[in-house]
N, C-alpha and C positions, 0 to 999 in steps of 0.2 A: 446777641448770644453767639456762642459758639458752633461754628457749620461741622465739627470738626464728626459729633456726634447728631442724630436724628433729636430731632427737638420733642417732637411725640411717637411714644411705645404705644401703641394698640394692642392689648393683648385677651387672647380668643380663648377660653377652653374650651375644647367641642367632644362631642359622641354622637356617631350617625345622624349628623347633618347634612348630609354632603351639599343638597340642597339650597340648603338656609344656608352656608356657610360661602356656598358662592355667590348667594344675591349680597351678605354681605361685603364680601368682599368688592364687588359691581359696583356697590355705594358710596364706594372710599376714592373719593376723589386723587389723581396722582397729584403727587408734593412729593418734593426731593429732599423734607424736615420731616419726613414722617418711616417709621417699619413697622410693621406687622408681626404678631411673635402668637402662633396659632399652635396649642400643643393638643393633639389629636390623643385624647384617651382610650385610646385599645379600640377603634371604630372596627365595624368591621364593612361600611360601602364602600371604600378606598377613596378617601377625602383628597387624597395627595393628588391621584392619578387624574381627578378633575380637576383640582388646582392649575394642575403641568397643561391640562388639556386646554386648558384658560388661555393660558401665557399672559398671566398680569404684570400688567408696567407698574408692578407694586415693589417694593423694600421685604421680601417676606422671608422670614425663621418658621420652619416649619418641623415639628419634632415630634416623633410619636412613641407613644409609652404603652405600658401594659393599663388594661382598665383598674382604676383606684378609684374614680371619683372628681368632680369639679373642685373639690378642695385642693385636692396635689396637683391638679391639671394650672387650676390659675395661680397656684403659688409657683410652680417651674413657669409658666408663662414669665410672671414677675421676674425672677430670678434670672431669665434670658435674654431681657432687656434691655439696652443699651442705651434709650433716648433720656433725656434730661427731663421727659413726664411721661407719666403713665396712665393709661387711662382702661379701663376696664367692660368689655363686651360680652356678653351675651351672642352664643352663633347664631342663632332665631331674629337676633333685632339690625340697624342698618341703620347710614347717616341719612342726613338729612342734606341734599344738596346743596354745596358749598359750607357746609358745616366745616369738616377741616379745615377750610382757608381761614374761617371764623374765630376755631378754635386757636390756631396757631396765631392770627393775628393779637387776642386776647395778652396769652403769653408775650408777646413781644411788646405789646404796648405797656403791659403791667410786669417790668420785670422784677421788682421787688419781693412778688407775690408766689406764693409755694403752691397753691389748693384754690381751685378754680371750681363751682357749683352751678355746670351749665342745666338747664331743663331740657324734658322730653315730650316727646309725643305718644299718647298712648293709644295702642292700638288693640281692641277684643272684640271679636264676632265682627268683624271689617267697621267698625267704629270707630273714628280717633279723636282724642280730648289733650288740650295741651296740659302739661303741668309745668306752672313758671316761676322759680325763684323771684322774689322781690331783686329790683334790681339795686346792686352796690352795696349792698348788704356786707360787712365783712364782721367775722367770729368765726370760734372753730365750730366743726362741724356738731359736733351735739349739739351745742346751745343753739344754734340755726335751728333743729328740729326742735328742742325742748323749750324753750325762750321766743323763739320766733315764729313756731308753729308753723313751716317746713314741714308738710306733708308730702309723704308718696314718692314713686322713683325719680331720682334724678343723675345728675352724670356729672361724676368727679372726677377732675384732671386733676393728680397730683403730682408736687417733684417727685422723683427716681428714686433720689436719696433718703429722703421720709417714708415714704412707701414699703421701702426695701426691708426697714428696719422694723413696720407693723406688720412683717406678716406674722400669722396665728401660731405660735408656737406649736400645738396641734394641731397644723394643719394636714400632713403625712397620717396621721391617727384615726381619723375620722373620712367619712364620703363625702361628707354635705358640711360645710361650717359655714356662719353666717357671713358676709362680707360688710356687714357692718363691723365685725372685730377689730379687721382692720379701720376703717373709718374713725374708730372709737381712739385708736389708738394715736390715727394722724393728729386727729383733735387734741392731744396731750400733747403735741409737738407744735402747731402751726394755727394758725386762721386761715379762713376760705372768704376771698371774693365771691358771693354771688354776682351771674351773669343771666341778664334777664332776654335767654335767646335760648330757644328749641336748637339742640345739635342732633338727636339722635330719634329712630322709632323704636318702641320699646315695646314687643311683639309678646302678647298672653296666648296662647291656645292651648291647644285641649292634655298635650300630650309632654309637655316643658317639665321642667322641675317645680315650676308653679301649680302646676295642677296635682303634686298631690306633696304639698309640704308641708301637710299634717301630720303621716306617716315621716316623711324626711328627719324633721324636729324631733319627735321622738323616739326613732331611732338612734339618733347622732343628739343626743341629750345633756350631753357634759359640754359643750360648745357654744348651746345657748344659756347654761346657768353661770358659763363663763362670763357673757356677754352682758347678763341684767346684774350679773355681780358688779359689773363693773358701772353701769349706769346709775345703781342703786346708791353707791356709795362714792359717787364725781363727785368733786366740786367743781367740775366745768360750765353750769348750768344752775336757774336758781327756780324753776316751776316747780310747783310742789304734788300738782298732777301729775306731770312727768314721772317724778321719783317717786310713786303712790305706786303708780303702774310697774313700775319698772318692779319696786319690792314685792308686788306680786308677781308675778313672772321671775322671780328672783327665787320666792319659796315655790312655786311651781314645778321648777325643773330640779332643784332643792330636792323634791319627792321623788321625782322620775330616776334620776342619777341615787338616790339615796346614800346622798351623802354624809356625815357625821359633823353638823358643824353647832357650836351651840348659838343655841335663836333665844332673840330676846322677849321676852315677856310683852313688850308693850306693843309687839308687833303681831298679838293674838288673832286679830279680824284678819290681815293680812297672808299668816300661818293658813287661818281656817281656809281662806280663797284658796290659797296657792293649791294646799291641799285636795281640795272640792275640782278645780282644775285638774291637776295631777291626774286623779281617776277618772275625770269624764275623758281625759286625753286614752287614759287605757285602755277604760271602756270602747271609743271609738277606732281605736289602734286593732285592738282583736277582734271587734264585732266586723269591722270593713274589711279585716283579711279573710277573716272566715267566709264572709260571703264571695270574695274572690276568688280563693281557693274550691267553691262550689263550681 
């Protein structure tokens, strides 16, 4: 490959991390094929001034914005990258010692290949549990998960150039969009090697975006009836469970968004879930603020 550009983009959105964002960075082994592209949304611990206070032998793009949300944060990440893959982080989580070398070697040994499906380590309440792709495995990325039953986080190295082109049309519009949108999308464009090696730790606590993405989803509701629209009606994939679930979650947020679309008749049981969903989501949506707001 070409030295000419950095072979992997890491790219960071973060908000008052400062913390978590320098053990990340500690974790990233130096390679002269790799930058850093961390776009700090409207922080206010002054992320930068620990960065400088580091002085890492890292590649890093460091750019900071007004607060929007981790949707505008990783799609300008994306957009300011210049390596020939991209891979996407979480400021809370960290590699795995000699992961980079791993990763890059991957890439070079398989130059054919666009979309790489490394596995993580997960880590809640100081616990950790591997999650591992089957190894060699190659399809795009849906049918991995829907056909191959590919459960739970994992870590996608993609080309630049595929990448560039899924990101979320609404991604600027909303705070929270899924990043599976993207995902979904690369999947219309490419296949993924599964690589059956842990690269990264993949860090739950109490206080993330994880801990309350029930609220998140429902708020930002047009982004996921985006994303089961899209599941619902692939031919990328051929489970029938998959696309059961998915057309519920499809009429689900269908309700939330109240949208105006005509539904078919023979998808009544389905309607009524999405439905029966819809208002336990609201119900739980106002009943938990209301108690917050107490």
């Amino acid at each position: 490959m070409s030295s000419i550009l950095p072979i992997l983009s890491i790219c960071i959105p973060t908000f008052n991390r400062k913390n978590s964002i320098i053990a990340l960075l500690q974790s990233i082994d130096n390679n002269k094929d790799i930058e850093v592209v961390i776009i700090d949304d409207g922080s206010t611990d002054d992320i930068k001034k620990a960065i400088n206070y580091k002085q890492f032998d890292l590649n890093i793009k460091f750019h900071k914005t007004i607060n929007r949300g981790r949707s505008s944060a990783l799609s300008d990440a994306i957009k300011l990258s210049s390596g020939q893959f991209i891979m996407i982080m979480d400021s809370d989580d960290y590699f795995i010692p000699k992961a980079i070398d791993s990763i890059i070697k991957e890439i070079n040994l398989n130059q054919s290949i666009k979309c790489f499906l490394f596995g993580v380590e997960i880590k809640k309440n100081k616990f950790f549990k591997k999650n591992l792709p089957p190894k060699n495995l190659k399809a795009n990325l849906l049918k991995l998960r829907a056909d191959f039953k590919i459960k739970g986080d994992m870590k996608e190295v993609v080309s630049s150039e595929i990448i560039k082109k899924c990101i979320y049309k609404k991604c600027y519009k909303y705070r929270r969009t899924p990043t599976s949108l993207i995902w979904e999308c690369v999947s219309r464009n490419i296949e993924c090697l599964t690589i059956n090696n842990c690269v990264v730790v993949k860090n739950f606590d109490d206080f993330g975006l994880t801990a309350n993405i029930s609220n998140i989803k429902y708020e930002n509701p047009e982004p996921m009836f985006d994303l089961y629209k899209q599941y619902y009606f692939s031919n990328l994939y051929k489970s029938k469970l998959f696309r059961m679930r998915s057309k519920i979650q499809f009429y689900r947020y269908l309700f939330i968004t109240k949208k105006n679309l005509d539904i078919r008749f023979e998808d009544i049981f389905f309607i009524l879930l999405g439905f029966t969903l819809s208002h336990f989501d609201r119900w739980k949506y106002f009943y938990k603020n209301k108690i917050i707001s107490k």
